[in-house]
N, C-alpha and C positions, 0 to 999 in steps of 0.2 A: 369342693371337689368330691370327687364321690366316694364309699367309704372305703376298700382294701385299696384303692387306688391311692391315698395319702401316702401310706407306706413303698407303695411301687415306685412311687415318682421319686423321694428320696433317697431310694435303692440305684433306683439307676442314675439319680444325678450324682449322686457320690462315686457311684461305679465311673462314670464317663466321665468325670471333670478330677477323680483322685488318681488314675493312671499306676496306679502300684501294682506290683507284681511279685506277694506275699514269698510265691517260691524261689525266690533268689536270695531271700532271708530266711537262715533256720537258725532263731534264737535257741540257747541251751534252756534258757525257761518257758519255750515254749508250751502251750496244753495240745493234747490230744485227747480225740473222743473214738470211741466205737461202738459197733452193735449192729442189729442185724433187720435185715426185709424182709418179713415176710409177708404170705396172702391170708386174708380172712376167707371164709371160719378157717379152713384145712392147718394155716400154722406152717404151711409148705415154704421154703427161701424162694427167695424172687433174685434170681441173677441176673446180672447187667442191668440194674438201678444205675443210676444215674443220681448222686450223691452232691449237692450244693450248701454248702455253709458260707454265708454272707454277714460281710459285719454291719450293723445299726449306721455306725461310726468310719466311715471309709479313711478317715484323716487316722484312725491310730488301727484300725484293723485293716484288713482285706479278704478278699474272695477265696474259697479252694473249695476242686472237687474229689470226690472219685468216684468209682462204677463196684459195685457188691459183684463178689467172685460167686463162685458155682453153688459157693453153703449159704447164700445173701448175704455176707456178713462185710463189713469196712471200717475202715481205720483212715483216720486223717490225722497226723504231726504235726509239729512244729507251726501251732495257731498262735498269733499273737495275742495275748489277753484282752477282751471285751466281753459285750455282746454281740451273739450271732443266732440268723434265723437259718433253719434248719429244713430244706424240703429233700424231697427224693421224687422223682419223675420213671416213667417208661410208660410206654407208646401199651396203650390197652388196658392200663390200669391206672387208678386213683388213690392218692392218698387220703386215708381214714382214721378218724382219731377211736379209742378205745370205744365208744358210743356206738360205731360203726357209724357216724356223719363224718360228710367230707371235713379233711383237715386243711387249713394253707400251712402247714408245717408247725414246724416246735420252736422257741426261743431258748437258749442256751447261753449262761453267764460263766464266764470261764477266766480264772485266773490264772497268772504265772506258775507254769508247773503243775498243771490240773490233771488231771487226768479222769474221761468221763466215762464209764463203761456201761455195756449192759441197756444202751440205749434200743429201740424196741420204734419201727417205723411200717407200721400196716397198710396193705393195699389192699384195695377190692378191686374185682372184677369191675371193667367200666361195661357200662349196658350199651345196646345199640336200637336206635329204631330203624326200622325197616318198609319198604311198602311202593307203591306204586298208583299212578298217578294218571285218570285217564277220562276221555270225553265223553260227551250223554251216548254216545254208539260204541262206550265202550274199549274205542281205539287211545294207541296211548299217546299223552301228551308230555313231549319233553318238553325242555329246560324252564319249568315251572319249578320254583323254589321253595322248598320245604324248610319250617322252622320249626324247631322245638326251643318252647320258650318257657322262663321260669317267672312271677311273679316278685316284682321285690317293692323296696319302699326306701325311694327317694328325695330328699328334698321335698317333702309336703305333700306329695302326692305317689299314688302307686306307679311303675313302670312296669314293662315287661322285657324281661332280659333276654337276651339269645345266648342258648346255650352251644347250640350246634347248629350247622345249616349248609342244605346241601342240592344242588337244582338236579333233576330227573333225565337220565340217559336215553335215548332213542329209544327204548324201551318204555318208557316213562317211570323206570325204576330209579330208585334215591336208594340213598345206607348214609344213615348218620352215626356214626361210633365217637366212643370215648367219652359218654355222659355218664353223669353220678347218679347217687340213687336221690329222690325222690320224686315231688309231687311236677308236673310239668302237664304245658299245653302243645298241640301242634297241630300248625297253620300250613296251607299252601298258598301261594301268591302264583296267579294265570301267567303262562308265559305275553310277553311282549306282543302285542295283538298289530303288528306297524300295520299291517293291512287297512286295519279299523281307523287309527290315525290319520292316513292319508285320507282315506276316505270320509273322515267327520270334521276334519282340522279344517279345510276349507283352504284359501288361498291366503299368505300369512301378510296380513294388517286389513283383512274384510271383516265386518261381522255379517254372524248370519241370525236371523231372527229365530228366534226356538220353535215358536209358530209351525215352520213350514218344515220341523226336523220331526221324524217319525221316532216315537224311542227306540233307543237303542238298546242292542242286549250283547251282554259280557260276561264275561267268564269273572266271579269275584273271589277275592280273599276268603276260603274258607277254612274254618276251624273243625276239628274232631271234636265232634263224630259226624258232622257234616252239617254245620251248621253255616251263614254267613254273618252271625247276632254274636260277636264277641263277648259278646256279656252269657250268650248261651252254650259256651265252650266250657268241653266235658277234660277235665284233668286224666291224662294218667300216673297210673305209678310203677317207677321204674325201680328195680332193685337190683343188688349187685351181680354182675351177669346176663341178665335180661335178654333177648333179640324181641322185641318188641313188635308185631306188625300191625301198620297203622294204612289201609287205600282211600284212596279218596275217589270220587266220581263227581267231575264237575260240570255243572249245568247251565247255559245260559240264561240270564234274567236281566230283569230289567235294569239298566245303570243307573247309578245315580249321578251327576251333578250340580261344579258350583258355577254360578254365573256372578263375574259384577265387572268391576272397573276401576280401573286406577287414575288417581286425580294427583294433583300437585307437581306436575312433570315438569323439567325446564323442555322447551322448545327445541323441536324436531330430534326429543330422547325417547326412548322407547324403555319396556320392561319386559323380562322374562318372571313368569309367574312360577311356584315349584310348592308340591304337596309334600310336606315331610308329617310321619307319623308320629304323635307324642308320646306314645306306646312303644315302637319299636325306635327309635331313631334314623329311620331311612326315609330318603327319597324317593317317593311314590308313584307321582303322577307330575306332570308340568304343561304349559301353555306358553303360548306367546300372545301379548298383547295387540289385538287387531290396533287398526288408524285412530278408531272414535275412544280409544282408551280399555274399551271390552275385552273381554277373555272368559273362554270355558274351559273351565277343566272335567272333561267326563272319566266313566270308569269308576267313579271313587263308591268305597264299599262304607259301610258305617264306621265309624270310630272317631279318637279325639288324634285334630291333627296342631297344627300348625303353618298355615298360610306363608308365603314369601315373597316378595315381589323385589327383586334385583333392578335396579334402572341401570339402562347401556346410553353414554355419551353425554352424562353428565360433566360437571367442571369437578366434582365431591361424591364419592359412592354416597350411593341414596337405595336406602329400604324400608322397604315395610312387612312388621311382623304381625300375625292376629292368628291367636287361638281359635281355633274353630270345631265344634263338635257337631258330629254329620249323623241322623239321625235315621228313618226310614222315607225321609223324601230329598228333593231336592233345595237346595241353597240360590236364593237370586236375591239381585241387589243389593251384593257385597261389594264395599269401598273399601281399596286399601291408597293410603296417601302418603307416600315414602317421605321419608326423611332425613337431612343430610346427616353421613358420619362426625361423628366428634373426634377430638384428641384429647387425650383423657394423659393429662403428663403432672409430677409432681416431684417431690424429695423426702428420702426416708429419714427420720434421723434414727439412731440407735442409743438405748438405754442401759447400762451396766452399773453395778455395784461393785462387781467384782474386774470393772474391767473389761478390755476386751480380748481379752491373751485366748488364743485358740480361735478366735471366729476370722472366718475367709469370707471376704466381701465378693469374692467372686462366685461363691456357690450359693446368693442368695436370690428369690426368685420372687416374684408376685403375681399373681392371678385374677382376671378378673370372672366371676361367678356370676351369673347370671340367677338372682332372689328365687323364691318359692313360688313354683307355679310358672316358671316360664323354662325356655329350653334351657339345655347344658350344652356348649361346645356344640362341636359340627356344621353341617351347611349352613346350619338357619342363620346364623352368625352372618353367611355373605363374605364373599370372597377375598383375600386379601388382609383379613383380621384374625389378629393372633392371640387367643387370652391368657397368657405368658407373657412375662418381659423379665429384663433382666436388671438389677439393681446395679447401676455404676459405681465405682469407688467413690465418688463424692457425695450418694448417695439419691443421685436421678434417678429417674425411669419414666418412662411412656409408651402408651398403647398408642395405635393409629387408625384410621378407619374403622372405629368403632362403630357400631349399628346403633340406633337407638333402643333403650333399654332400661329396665332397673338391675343393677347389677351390686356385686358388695366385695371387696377385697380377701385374699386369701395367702397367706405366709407359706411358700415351696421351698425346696432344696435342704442342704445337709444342714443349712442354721436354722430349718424350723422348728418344730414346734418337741423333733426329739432331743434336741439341745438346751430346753427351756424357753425359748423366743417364743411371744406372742405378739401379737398385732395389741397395744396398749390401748393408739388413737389414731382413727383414721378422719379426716376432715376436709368437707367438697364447700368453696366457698364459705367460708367462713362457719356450718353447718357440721355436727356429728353427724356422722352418716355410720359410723362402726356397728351398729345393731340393726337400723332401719334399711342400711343401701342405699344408693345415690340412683337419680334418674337424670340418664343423659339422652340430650336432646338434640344433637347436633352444636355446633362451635368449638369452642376451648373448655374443658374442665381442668380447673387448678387442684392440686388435694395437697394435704399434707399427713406424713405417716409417722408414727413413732413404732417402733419395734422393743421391746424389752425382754432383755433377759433376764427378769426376774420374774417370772412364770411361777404360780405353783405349783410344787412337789406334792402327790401321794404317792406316797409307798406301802409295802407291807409285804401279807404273807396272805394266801387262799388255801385254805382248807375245804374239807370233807364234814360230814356231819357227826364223824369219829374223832375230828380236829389233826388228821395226816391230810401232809402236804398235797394237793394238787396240782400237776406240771401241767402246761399247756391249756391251762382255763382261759376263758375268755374276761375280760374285764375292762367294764366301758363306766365313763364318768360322761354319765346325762346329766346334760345342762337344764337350768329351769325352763318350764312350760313355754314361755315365753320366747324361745332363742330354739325348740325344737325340732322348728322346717330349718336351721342352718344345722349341716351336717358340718364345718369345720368347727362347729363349739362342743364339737362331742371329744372326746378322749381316748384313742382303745387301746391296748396293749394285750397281752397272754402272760402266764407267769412263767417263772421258769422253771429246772429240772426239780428245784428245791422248794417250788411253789413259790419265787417272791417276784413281787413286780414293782413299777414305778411308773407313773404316769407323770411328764414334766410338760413343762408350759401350760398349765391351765391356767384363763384371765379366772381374776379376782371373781367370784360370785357364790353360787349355790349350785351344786352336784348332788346328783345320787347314785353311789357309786354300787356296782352289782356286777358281778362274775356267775359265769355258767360254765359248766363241767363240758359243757355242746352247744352252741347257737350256731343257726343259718345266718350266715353271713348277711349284715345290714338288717336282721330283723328288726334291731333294737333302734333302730330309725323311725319305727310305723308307733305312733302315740297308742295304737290299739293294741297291740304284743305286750308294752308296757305296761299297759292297765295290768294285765295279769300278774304281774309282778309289786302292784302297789304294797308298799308298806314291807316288802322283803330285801330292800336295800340299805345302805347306810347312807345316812343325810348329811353330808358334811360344807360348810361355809370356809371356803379358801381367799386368803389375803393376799395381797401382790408379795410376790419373796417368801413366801408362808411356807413352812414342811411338815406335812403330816404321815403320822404313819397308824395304820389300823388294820386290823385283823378282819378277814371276811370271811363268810362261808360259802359256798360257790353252790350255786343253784343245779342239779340233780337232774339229766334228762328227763321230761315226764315229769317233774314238780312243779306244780303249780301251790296258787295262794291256796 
């Protein structure tokens, strides 16, 4: 799963499945906290924040909000003792950690009768880009869709994020507001051309010979500063406040296209073809399959996609996936040959030392991920398939209409991996699959699962290079080289007001554990960011049940080796 998202999913499954309603209970040892909003640089209160404290732990905590009066300042009573992450929201601003980079909020460990003061929550100014969008004469072209996108690094390979996005008013004007400051790309995608469709689609189950088709010309995906070579797209940088204007003028040129054909069909079943981007994650471009098995998909601008062929009227969903990266010509003589879905079902067992006092069989979840290098979630998946399920009390579960794929298990919900639970042993056919990922091919897949709560513990404290506490550091336990395109074997947590943290549930092996005062979110995914950090973390070897605790010093924005 991907990386701030581990944390969300457990948030809201705890939230949706724990049903408590904190304000109906005002314990007398309750903790309360306060402090105040303001804006960067000025220092100025920000009223009407929007104040959320959220516990880790929905089974012994709960939720409470409130909104910062006219001096920005708030107060929240009667908290049941935990841990809670701490954001603050409103409409035109961001929250910033002291670095002035964006923050996802602060962690906060609170006991009976706390009381936290003096707490200190920054906003910037959100920037906006601006701009308009218009044809080679000039004239303007609506509901063409503008993106401003961020660079990040997932599961093995780069993606590119959307941060904002917004399609162009009669005018052919856009405004994309409420983005943070940094480095960003932005793309426009040509409005819907149906005209061209009709007229190049042809009559649906003919093919037409390419031969006798004149090229065609389209409007393509282009990037600033006006390029269509995504690899030749110019960053800007946005800082706090910003209106950015960004026009575009788009030109027709020649399309490119894929041409091929899908084999292996049952009898008088048919496919819908569909381009999804492996950059963005949308759905691009699609076709229908003519009679002889052929299809073209035109229009398509350069970049790395992901092919899909869906079969209609089969007896078993049937697809076919294939990577595809589209260069400056055209694609022919491409074979896709679907494949029937599998059911991919098995039984978890669960491991304790201590027992199993406190765990709820009903808020545990399983995932299935799709390995390094191939998609995450969404359409390519095929319709009907869900990579969630949910673990029965006996200890079942099952996926159904799975697509063919390499895929590898993943521990969700409130018993994972912040409770200690890791995934121990996962086994497809009598085969470990827990490192490598299972390929399924269509039929039955049997597995077998152990889950254990004997995870290890690090804990500690994060310091300065003064050796004072640092709150709100970032602190990730990288796994070894080998396990570093799985994003679930990483660890992350932030410390808290007192600079201490705890990372639980790591399997047994080798970490290198390292905190920064500031990291962009999921850098520490990209094997190249880390280089630069070689040799400035602490190396530690964790045993199943093992507690360790160690002292760090958290990495300095701007420090490098």
């Amino acid at each position: 799963m991907k990386p701030a998202s581990a944390l969300l999913l457990n948030l809201l499954l705890g939230a949706s499945l724990a049903g408590q309603n904190p304000g109906a209970a005002k314990p007398a040892t309750g903790a309360e906290i306060e402090g105040i909003v303001t804006k960067d640089p000025e220092g100025e209160p920000v009223k009407k924040a929007l104040i959320e404290l959220i516990a880790e732990n929905q089974a012994v905590g709960g939720d409470y909000t409130a909104t910062t009066g006219a001096d920005g300042t708030f107060r929240i009573e009667n908290i049941l003792p935990g841990r809670y992450h701490l954001f603050a929201e409103r409409s035109g601003f961001f929250e910033a950690d002291k670095n002035h980079g964006r923050s996802d909020g602060q962690l906060l460990t609170l006991g009976a009768g706390q009381s936290v003061k003096d707490l200190h929550i920054r906003f910037q100014a959100a920037a906006v880009v601006r701009g308009r969008v218009t044809d080679e004469d000039g004239d303007p072209l609506p509901n063409a869709e503008v993106s401003v996108l961020r660079q990040t690094f997932v599961s093995g390979h780069n993606h590119w994020d959307q941060a904002g996005a917004e399609r162009t008013n009669d005018l052919g004007e856009y405004r994309i507001a409420n983005l943070p400051t940094g480095n960003f790309y932005v793309s426009v995608a040509p409005p819907p051309d149906f005209k061209s469709l009709i007229e190049q689609g042809g009559v649906a189950g003919e093919s037409r010979s390419s031969a006798a088709e004149k090229p065609a010309l389209s409007y393509q995906t282009t990037y600033y500063p006006g390029t269509t070579d995504r690899s030749q797209a110019g960053a800007i940088q946005l800082h706090a406040g910003d209106d950015f204007p960004v026009d575009f003028t788009l030109v027709p040129s020649p399309s490119l296209s894929i041409r091929g054909t899908v084999v292996n069909l049952p009898p008088r079943a048919s496919a819908a073809i569909m381009l999804q981007s492996r950059d963005f994650g949308l759905v691009l471009n699609g076709a229908e399959m003519h009679r002889d098995g052929s299809f073209v998909i035109r229009d398509v601008s350069p970049g790395n996609y992901t092919i899909v062929a869906t079969v209609d009227g089969a007896a078993v969903p049937m697809t076919a996936r294939q990577p595809l990266q589209i260069g400056a010509s055209n694609v022919d003589g491409l074979r896709l040959e679907p494949q029937p879905a599998a059911v991919v079902r098995g039984r978890m067992r669960l491991e304790s030392r201590g027992g199993m006092s406190g765990f709820d069989p009903d808020k545990i979840f399983l995932t299935l991920q799709a390995v390094e290098g191939e998609p995450e979630g969404g359409v390519t998946f095929g319709e009907g398939f869900s990579n969630i399920t949910h673990v029965a009390a006996d200890g079942s579960f099952q996926w159904t209409d799975v697509p063919a794929g390499s895929y590898y298990v993943e521990m969700a919900g409130e018993n994972g991996e912040g409770d200690g639970w890791y995934l121990k042993a996962v086994s497809a056919g009598g085969r470990d699959v827990n490192d490598v990922g299972m390929s399924v091919s269509g039929g039955l897949v049997v597995m077998d699962v152990v889950a254990s709560a004997n995870g290890g513990v690090v804990e500690g404290v994060i310091t300065d290079h003064k050796g004072e506490a640092v709150a709100n550091a970032v602190v990730v336990a990288v796994p070894e080289a080998r396990l570093r395109g799985r994003v679930d074997r990483y660890r992350k947590t932030v410390s808290d007001q007192s600079g201490h943290f705890s990372l639980r549930g790591l399997r047994p092996g080798e970490y290198t554990l390292l905190a920064w005062e500031s990291v962009d979110e999921g850098a520490y995914y990209n094997p190249e960011f880390l280089k630069v950090y070689e040799g400035q973390g602490t190396v530690l070897r964790v045993s199943e049940g093992e507690r360790k605790s160690v002292h760090v010093e958290a990495i300095a924005e701007g420090q490098e080796q």
